[in-house]
N, C-alpha and C positions, 0 to 999 in steps of 0.2 A: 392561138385559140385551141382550148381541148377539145379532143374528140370524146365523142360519145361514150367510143369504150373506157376511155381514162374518166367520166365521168360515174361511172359505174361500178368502171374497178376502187373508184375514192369512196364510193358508198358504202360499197360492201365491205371495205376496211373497215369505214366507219360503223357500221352495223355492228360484226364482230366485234370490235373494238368495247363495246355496249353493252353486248352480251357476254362480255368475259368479265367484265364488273359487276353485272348483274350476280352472274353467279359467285364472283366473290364477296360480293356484298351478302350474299344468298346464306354460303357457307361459314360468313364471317357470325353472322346476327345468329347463325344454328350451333356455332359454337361457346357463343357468351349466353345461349339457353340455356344450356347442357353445363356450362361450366357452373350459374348462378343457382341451377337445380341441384346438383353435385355438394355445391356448397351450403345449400339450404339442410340436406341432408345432414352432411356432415358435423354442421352445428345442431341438429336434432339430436344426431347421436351422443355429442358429445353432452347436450344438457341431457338426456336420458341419465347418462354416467354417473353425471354429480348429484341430479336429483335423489337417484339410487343410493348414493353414498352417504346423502346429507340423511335421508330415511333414515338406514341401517343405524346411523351414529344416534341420531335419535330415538329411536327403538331402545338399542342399546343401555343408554344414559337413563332411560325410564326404567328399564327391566333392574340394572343396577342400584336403583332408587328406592326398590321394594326390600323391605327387612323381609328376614326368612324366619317361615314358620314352618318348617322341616324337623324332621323325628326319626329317627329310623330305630329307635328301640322297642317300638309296639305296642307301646303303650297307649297312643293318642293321634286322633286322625290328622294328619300331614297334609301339606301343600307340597306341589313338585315348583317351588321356589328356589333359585341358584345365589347362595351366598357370596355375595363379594369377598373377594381376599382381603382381609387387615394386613396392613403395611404397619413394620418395622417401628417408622415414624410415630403412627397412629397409636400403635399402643405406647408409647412414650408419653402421649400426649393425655390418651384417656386414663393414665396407672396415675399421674400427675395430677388428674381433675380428681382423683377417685382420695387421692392421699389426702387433695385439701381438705376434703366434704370430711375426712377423719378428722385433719386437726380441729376447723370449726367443729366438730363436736366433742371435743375437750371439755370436761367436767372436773373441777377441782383440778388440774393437772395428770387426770386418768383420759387416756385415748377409748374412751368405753364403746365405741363403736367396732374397735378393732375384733372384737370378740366374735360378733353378731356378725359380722362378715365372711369370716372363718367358717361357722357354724351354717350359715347359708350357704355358704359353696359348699360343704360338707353332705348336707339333707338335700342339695338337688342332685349330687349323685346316687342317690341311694334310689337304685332304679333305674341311672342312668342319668347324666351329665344332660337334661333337656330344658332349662331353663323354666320347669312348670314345681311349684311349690303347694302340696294342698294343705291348704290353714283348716279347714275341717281337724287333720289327724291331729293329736294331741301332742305329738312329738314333735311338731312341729310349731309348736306355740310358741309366740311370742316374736316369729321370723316375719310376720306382716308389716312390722317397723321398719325392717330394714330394705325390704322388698317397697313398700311405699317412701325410704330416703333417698333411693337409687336412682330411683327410673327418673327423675330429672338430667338426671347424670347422663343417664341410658339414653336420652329421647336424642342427646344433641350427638350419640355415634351410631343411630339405630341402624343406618344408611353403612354402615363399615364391618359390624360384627352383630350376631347373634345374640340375646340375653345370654344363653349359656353360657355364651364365652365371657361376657361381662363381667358375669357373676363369677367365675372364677376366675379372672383379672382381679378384682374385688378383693377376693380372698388371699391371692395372691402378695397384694399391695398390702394388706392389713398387716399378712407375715412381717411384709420385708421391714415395716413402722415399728412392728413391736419390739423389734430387736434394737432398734435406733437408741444408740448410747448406750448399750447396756452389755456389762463385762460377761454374767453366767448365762445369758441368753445364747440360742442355738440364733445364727444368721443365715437359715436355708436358703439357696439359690432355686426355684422351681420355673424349669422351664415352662413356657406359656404356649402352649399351642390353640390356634385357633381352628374351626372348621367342628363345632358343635352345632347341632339343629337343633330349634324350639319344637316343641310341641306346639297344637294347632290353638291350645286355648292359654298359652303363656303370656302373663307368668302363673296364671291358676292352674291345677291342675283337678283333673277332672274324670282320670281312668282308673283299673284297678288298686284296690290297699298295697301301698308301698310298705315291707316290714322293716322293721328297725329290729338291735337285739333280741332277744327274745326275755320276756319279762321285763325290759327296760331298766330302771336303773337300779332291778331286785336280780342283775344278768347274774350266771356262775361264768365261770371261768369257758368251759364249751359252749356258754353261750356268745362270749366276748370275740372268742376267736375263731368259730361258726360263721357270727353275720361279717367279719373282713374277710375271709375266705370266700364266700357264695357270692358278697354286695361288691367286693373290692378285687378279689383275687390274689389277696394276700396268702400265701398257703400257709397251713398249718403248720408246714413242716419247718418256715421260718418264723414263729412265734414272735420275733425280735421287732418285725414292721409292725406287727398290730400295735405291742406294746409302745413303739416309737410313738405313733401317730395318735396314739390317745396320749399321749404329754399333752397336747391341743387342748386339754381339758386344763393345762398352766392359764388360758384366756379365759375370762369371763367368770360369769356364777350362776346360782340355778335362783328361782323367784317362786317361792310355796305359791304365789297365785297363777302363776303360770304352768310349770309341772308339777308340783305339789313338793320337791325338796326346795332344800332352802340355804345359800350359803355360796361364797365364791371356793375355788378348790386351794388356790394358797391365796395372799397378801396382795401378789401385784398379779391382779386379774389382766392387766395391759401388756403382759408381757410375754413370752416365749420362755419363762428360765425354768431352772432345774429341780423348783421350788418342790416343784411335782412330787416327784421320783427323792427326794431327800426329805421331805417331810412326810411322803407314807413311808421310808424306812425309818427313822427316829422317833418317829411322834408316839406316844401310846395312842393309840384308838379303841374308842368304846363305841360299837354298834347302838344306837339308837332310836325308837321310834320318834318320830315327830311330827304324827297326825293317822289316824287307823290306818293298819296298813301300807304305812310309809316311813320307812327304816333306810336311817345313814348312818354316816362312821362319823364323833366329834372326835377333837383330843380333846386332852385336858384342861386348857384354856382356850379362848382365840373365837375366832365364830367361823374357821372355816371347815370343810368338811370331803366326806368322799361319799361314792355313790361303794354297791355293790361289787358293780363292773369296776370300779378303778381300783378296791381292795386286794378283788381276786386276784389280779395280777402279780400281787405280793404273798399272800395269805389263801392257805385252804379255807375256805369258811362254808365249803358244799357240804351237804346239802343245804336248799333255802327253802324253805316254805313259801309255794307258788300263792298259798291263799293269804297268808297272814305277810309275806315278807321278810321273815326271820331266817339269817343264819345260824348254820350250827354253830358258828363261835364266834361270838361278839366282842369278846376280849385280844383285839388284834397280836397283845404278846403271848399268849396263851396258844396260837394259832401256828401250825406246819408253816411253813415256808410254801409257797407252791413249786412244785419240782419243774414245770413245764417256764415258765415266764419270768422267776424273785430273781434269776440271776441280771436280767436285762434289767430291771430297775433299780438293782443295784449298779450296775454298770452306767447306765446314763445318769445316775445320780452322782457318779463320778468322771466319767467320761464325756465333756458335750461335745466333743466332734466325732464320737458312736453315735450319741442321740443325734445330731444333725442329719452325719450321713444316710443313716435309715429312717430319720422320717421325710428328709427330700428324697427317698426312694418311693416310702409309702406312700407320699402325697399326692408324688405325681402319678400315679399310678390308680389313685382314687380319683384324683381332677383328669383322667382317660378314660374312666368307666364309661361302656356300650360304644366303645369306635376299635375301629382298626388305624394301625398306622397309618393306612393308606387315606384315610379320611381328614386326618388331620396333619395340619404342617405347621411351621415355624414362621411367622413372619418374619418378612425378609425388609 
């Protein structure tokens, strides 16, 4: 039988024994708080993480979505909008959509858009590469066609590149067509940089008179090589770019109801060739009026014709009467040679890879106007 003390001593085992569970029990339940709190956390932070990042990317993807109406030439009040970068790809893609919209508009077998295209990248530099075109100024008539065939085009890259850049993609593409199949044609290579900003109200434009030559198409010869020097940066001192880059006048023709001349400059207005420069050296020309005040060069048959400014370049014919429009010498064989520029039209009249190489110098250099290099790159 046990004694007492042995009865006692059993309790208080037991007791203990109780109390050492308790407390692990105790320690047990205050570490699966601490652990389930721990982890509650740490799944907090982690959805913090991704929330944050899922934002950013979406933020992102919106801010990218906005076309730019940036300007930095001063002319027109800007938005601080960040251009996307055009990809490599991309302009493959949009030169491609840009060529088709040329061929559907094939006329008779003439690419007659090719012209008009040219010409509009041409007048938005003037002032600066900004994607804004004012149809008000008169020198710019007849470019609301081509500005209203595009922007279908435009709407489905608005999200990748600027109008500016478009518009000289555009012009670009028209080059590379005109040449297509064709033996005396120049086949300029012009690199395509993109990173131009629109003005705020493009493609209108809506700030200060932009100028063109001076007198327009009644220019002399310092008028010709004045606005590529100030507009383009062409220097006078190389005569040869200006004269290259008005070969460009080989595209298209003038419309009396739109500038008041009248007449394409050679035969095949679609093309790029040397028609130019070879038939203002051969052709006789006769200065004539053909409407107040509106004086061109014909030859003696044919119906095409030349401006002022495309004479000069061959022919002294200064003085001109600012009022009347009259050169001093209307009889282009009768007429100096001009000493600064007849040899270069001579030359690309015989030479097309002089005329190429300097007007893919002059052109690209006219589709740069108001950027620095650092502004613009190359898609990659």
């Amino acid at each position: 039988m046990a004694s007492v003390s042995d009865v006692k001593t059993s309790y208080n085992l037991e007791n203990a024994h109780q109390t050492m569970k308790q407390v692990k029990d105790k320690k047990r339940d205050k570490c699966l708080k601490i652990g389930l709190t721990f982890g509650i956390l740490i799944g907090l932070v982690v959805f913090a993480i991704v929330l944050a990042v899922l934002i950013t990317v979406m933020a992102q993807n919106n801010f990218n979505s906005v076309p730019n109406n940036n300007n930095n030439n001063g002319d027109c009040t800007t938005s601080e909008v960040v251009q996307p970068r055009v990809t490599a790809h991309d302009v493959n893609t949009i030169k491609a959509d840009i060529t088709e919209h040329i061929r559907e508009k094939r006329q008779g077998g003439s690419l007659i858009r090719i012209a008009g295209f040219v010409r509009l990248a041409f007048h938005d530099c003037v002032g600066g590469c900004d994607g804004c075109i004012d149809l008000g100024n008169g020198e710019n008539a007849g470019l609301g066609l081509y500005i209203e065939e595009l922007d279908p085009v435009y709407s489905k890259y608005s999200n990748k590149l600027s109008r500016a850049d478009f518009w000289q993609l555009a012009g670009i593409a028209a080059l590379q067509e005109s040449g297509r199949g064709c033996n005396n044609c120049i086949h300029p290579w012009v690199q395509f940089v993109a990173g131009r900003k629109d003005c705020s109200s493009s493609p209108k434009y809506d700030g200060p008179h932009r100028m063109f030559p001076n007198n327009g198409g009644h220019a002399n010869i310092d008028d010709v090589l004045g606005f590529f020097n100030s507009t383009f940066g062409l220097s006078r001192s190389q005569p040869e770019l200006a004269v290259a880059l008005l070969g460009a006048h080989s595209l298209g023709r003038t419309h009396r109801g739109a500038s008041g001349w009248d007449g394409p400059w050679d035969l095949t207005p679609d093309r790029l060739d040397q028609s130019y420069y070879s038939d203002m050296m051969r052709l006789n020309w006769t200065e004539v009026e053909i409407s107040n005040n509106k004086h061109q060069w014909k030859p003696p048959i044919g119906n095409t014709m030349m401006l002022h400014a495309d004479m000069c370049l061959h022919k002294v014919i200064s003085p001109i009467n600012t009022t009347t429009g009259q050169s001093a010498c209307p009889f282009a064989q009768l007429c100096d040679n001009q000493p600064e520029t007849s040899k270069f039209v001579q030359l690309f009249a015989d030479d097309l890879e002089a005329w190429e190489r300097n007007f893919q110098a002059a052109y690209y250099k006219m589709i740069t106007t108001g950027y620095t290099n650092a502004e613009l790159y190359v898609p990659a």
